[in-house]
Every structure is written in C-alpha cells, then in structure tokens.
C-alpha positions in Angstrom: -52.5 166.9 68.1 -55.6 164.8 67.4 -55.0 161.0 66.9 -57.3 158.9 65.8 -55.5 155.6 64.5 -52.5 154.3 66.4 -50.4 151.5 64.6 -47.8 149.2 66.4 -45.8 146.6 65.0 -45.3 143.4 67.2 -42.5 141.4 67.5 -39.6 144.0 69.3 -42.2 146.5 69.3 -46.0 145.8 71.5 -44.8 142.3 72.5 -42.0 141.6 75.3 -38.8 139.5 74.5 -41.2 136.5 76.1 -43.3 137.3 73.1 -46.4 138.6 75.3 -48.9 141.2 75.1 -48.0 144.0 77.8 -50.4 144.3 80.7 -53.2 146.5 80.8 -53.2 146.6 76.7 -57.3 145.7 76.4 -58.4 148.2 79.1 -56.1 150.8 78.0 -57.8 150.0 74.3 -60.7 150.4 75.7 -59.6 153.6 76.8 -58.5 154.7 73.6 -61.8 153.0 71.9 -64.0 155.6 73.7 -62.0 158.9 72.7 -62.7 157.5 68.9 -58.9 156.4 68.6 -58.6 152.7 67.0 -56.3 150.3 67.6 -54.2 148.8 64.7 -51.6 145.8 65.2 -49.1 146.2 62.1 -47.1 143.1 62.2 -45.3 140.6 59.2 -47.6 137.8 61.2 -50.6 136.5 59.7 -54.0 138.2 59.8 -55.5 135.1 61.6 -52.6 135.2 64.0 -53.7 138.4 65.4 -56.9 138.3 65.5 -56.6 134.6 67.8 -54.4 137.1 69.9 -56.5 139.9 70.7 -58.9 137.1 71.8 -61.9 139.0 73.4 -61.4 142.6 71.8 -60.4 141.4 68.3 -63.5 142.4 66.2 -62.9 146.3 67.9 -59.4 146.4 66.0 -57.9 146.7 62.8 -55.4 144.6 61.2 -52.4 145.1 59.0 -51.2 142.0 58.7 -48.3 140.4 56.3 -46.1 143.5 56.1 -49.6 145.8 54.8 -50.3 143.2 52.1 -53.4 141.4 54.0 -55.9 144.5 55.6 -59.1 144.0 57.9 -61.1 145.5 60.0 -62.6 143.3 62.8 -63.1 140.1 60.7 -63.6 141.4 57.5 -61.2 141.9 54.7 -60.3 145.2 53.5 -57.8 144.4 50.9 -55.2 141.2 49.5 -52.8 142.4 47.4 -51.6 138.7 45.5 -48.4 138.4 43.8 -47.5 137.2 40.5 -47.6 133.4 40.5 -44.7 133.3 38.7 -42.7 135.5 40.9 -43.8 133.1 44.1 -42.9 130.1 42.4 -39.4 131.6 41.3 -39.3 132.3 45.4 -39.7 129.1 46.5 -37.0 127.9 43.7 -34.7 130.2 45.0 -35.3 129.3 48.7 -34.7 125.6 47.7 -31.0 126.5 47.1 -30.0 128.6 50.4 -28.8 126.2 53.2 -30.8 126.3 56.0 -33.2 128.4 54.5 -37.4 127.9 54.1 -40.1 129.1 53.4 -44.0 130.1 54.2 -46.4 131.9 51.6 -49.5 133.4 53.0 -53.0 132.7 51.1 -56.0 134.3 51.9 -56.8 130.8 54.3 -53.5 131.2 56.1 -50.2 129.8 55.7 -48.4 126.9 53.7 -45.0 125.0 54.0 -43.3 122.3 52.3 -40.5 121.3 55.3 -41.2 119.4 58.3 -37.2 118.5 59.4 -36.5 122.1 61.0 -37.3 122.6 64.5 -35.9 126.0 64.6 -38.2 126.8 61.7 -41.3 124.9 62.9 -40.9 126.9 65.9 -41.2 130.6 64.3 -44.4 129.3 62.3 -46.1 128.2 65.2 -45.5 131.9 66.7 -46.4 133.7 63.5 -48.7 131.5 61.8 -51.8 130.2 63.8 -53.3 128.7 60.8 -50.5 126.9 59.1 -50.8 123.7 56.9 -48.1 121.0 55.1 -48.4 120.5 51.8 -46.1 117.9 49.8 -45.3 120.4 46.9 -45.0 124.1 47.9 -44.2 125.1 44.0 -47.2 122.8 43.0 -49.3 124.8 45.6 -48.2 128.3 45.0 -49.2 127.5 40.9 -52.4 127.3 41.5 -53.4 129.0 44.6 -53.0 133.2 45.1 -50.2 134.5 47.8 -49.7 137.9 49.0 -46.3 137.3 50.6 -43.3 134.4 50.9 -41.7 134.8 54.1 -38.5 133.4 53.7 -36.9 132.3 57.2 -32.9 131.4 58.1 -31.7 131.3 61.8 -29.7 134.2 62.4 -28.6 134.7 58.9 -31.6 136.7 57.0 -29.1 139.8 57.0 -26.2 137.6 55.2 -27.9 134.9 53.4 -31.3 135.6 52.2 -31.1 139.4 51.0 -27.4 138.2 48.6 -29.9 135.2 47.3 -32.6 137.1 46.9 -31.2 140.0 45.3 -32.4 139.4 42.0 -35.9 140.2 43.1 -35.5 143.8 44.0 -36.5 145.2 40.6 -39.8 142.5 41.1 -41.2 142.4 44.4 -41.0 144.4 47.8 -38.0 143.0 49.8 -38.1 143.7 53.6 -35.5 142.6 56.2 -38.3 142.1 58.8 -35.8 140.5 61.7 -32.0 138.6 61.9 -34.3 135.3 60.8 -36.8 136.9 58.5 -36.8 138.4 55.0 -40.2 138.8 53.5 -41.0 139.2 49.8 -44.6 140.8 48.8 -45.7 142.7 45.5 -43.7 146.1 45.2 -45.0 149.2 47.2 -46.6 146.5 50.0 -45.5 147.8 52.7 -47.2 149.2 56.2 -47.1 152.3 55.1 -49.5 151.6 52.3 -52.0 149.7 54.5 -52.0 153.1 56.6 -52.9 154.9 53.7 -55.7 152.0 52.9 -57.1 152.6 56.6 -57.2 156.8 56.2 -59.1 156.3 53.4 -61.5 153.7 55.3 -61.8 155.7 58.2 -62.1 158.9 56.8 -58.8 159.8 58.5 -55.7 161.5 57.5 -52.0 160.5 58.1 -51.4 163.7 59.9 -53.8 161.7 62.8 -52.2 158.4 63.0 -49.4 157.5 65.2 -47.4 154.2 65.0 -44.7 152.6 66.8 -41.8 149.9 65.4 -38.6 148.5 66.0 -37.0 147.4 62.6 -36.6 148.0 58.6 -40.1 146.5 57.7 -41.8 149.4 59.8 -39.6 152.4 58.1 -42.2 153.1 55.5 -45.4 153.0 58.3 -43.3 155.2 60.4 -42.6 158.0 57.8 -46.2 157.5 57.0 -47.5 158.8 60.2 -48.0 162.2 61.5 -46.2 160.7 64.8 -43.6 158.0 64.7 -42.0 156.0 67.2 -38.8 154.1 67.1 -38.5 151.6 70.0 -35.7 152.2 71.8 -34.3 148.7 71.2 -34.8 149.5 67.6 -32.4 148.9 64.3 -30.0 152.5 63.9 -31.8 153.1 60.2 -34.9 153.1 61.9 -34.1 155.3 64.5 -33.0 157.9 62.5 -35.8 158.6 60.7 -38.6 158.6 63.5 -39.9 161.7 64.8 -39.4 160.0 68.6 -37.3 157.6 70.7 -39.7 155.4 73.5 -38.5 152.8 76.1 -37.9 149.6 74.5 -40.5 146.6 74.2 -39.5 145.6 77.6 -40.0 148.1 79.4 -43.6 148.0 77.7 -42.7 151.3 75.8 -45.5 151.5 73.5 -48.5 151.6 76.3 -46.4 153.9 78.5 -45.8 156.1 75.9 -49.5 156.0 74.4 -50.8 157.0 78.3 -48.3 159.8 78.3 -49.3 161.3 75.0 -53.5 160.7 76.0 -52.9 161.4 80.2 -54.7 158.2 80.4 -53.9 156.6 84.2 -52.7 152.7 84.7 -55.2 150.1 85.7 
C-alpha cells in the first residue's frame, strides 16, 4: 500500500467531543509531510475555518472544505462550485417556514446569516464559521452574490425536520444529513468524494493512494472514494457498513492512532 493523500473529516471524526484537535496532530503531519503523504481536512466547515485552525502548518495542507464544494491548497483556491441563485434563494424561503430552523450560505468571503435571536444557532456558527457576517436580508444577499452551499441548522431535529422540508430539492441540489443539527444543500454531485477526485488530479495521484477517515452520511461518498476507508467507531450504522475498516472513535483520538499504525510512525 502506498498512500499519498490522507483525508479526515472533523467534527466526530479528527476532533474530540470538546471539539479539539488531538495531540501530537502537527508533528505527526510533519511526519507524514516528509514521506510525501499530504494532509487533507475534509469537513462541511468553512475553508477559512480550517485554515485559522491549523494555525502554524496551514499553508502545508489541503482543504476540502463545505462538504467538497470549496477546494484549496495552502491558501489558494482550487475550485468553487456556486449554485444556482435561484435554487439558494428558494433555500432560504424554505428555511423561513421550519420552526426553529436557519440558515448560513457560504460565499467565496465566508459566511452569511440573517438571524441574530438564536443562541443555539449563533453558537454552531461561531464553531464552523470563523468569518461569518449579519446581513438584514439573507434573500436580498444570496440574489446577488455567488454561494456554493446553504447549511441549513435545527437543534436536534435535522433528521426529522429539515430533510421532510427540504425534500423537494432532491431532484436540484446535493442534500447531505451532515449531523442531528445539520443538513447541508450544495449543487448536485458536490460531495467529498468529488473534491478527492479534484485533488488526484492536482496531485498527480490516484484514488487507489488516498486514505480518509469519517463518522457520518456527508463522508459516505469520500469514503467509497478512497482506496482505504475508515469509519469511526462512533460512526452512523450506513456509514459503517460501507467502509473498508472500523478505528477507535474520535475520543479515543482514532484517526492519529490509526494513521501511526498503518505508517509505524512512533508517538511524540
């Protein structure tokens, strides 16, 4: 087996349930760096999210960022795949009408939100969206201004609220249950899975040498994408089923354990 790109989603997958980086991550990307093996963080999160949070090492990773629909390397942009404006606009309608629902659509300069009354709401941005901003009118916004993915948020009720609302969209845009508060809408066949394909091709690679590692249904297609696939341990069931592998969950910080088992690299 000869890897050369390793892919790991975030939230339930790298990060603990403290949402934090496991220790020894930079050294052991380091590690990984110097056998010609990059590092990719595939996450639903904004591309300017990860980069603040690989702080010192960010310009030796790439990035697939909103669900594959936002690609870089280091700081610059491989790919932005926009939706239709009408199809976001016919989103945020939608969203208007699901109790405790919102929304957040990504632009190329980060993200954008109309509602400023929900805590819980306010709260998940703040992890997901570094560069956020308020705007009066989403729909006046989102008329004028590309967006390659609404991310459509409900406390604990994604699963039974937002997929029945949103149902209408399936034959339009990519729909992807990416956590119980999450559904995320992007143009159709955005998915992680593509952005691995977009990153062989940049790196002269092929899927057979990638590897990647997730915990829920917005990471099936990068997993069966991958010449090595990883279901986290505290993964969905769906999920599991179709990966090649089983590894510890995110707290028991299964993706670098199972990365220095695979490479014999040693713990700092």
């Amino acid at each position: 087996m000869s890897i050369k790109l390793i892919a790991a989603d975030m939230d339930g997958t790298l990060l603990d349930s403290r949402k934090q980086l496991p220790a020894g991550l930079f050294p052991l990307i380091h590690a990984l760096r110097a056998r010609g093996v990059r590092f990719a963080p595939a996450s639903g999160r904004q591309y300017y999210t990860l980069y603040d949070q690989f702080g010192e090492i960010a310009d030796e990773l790439v990035y697939i960022s909103e669900n594959g629909s936002m690609v870089c390397d280091g700081a610059r942009v491989l790919s932005f795949a926009a939706m239709p404006a009408e199809e976001v606009c016919r989103a945020v309608e939608t969203v208007r009408g699901v109790p405790g629902a919102n929304a957040i659509v990504s632009a190329r300069d980060g993200g954008f939100y109309e509602t400023a009354d929900d805590p819980d709401f306010l709260e998940n941005i703040a992890h997901y969206s570094v560069r956020r901003t308020l705007v009066p009118d989403l729909l006046a916004f989102c008329r004028h201004e590309p967006v390659c993915k609404v991310a459509l948020f409900c406390k604990g009720r994604a699963e039974e609220r937002l997929l029945p609302a949103f149902r209408s969209f399936e034959g339009t845009s990519q729909i992807a249950l990416s956590g119980a508060d999450w559904v995320d809408l992007m143009r159709p066949g955005m998915n992680k899975g593509r952005a691995i394909g977009a990153l062989c091709d940049s790196l002269h690679i092929t899927p057979d040498e990638c590897m990647a590692f997730g915990d829920y249904l917005n990471d099936l297609e990068l997993l069966q994408a991958v010449g090595e696939s990883y279901a986290m341990a505290n993964g969905h069931e769906t999920l599991k089923a179709v990966a090649k592998h089983i590894c510890p969950s995110n707290d028991e910080d299964g993706v670098c354990r199972t990365i220095r088992r695979v490479f014999g690299i040693d713990k700092p």
